[in-house]
C-alpha positions as CSV (number, residue, x, y, z in Angstrom):
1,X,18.9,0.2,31.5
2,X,18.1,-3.6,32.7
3,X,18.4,-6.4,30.5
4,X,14.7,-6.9,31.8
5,X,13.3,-3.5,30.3
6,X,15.6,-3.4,27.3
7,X,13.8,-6.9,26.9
8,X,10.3,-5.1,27.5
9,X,11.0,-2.4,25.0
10,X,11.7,-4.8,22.2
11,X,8.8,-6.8,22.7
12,X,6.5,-3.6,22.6
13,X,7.8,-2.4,19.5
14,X,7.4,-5.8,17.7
15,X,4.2,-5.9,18.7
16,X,3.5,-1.9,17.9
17,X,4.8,-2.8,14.1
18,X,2.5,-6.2,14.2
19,X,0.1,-3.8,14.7
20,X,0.8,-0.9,12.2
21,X,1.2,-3.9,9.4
22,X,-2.3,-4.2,7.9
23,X,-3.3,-1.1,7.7
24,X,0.4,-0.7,5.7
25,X,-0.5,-3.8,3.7
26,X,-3.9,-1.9,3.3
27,X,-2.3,1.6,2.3
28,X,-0.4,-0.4,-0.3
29,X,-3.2,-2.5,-1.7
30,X,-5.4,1.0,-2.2
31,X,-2.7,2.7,-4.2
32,X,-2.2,0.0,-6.5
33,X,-5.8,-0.7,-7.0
34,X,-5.9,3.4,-8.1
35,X,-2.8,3.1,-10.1
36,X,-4.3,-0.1,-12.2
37,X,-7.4,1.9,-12.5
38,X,-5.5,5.0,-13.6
39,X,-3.4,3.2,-16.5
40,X,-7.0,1.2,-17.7
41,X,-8.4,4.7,-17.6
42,X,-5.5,5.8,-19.4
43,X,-5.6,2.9,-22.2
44,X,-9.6,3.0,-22.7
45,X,-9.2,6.8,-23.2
46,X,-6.5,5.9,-25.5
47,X,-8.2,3.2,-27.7
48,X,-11.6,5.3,-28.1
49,X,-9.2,8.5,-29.4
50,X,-8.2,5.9,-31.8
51,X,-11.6,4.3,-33.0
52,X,-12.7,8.3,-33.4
53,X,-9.6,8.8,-35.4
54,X,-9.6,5.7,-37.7
């Protein structure tokens, strides 16, 4: 392999991960937006038990 392709290569693949980054940075935002909803869920589900209850 030349220095020239090796060099090519590299290049491609930085850019190829450039590329997969937002939709990472996306994937990431989503689940965490579903997990905060979850555990709000969870504790609003929680406090009405406990106004019934009380």
């Amino acid at each position: 392999m030349s220095k020239e392709s090796w060099l090519t290569q590299q290049n491609d693949g930085a850019i190829g991960s450039k590329r997969r980054w937002p939709s990472s940075i996306e994937r990431a935002r989503i689940s965490l937006l579903q997990w905060a909803e979850a555990i709000v869920r969870k504790k609003t589900v929680s406090q009405v038990r406990n106004c019934k209850e009380a």
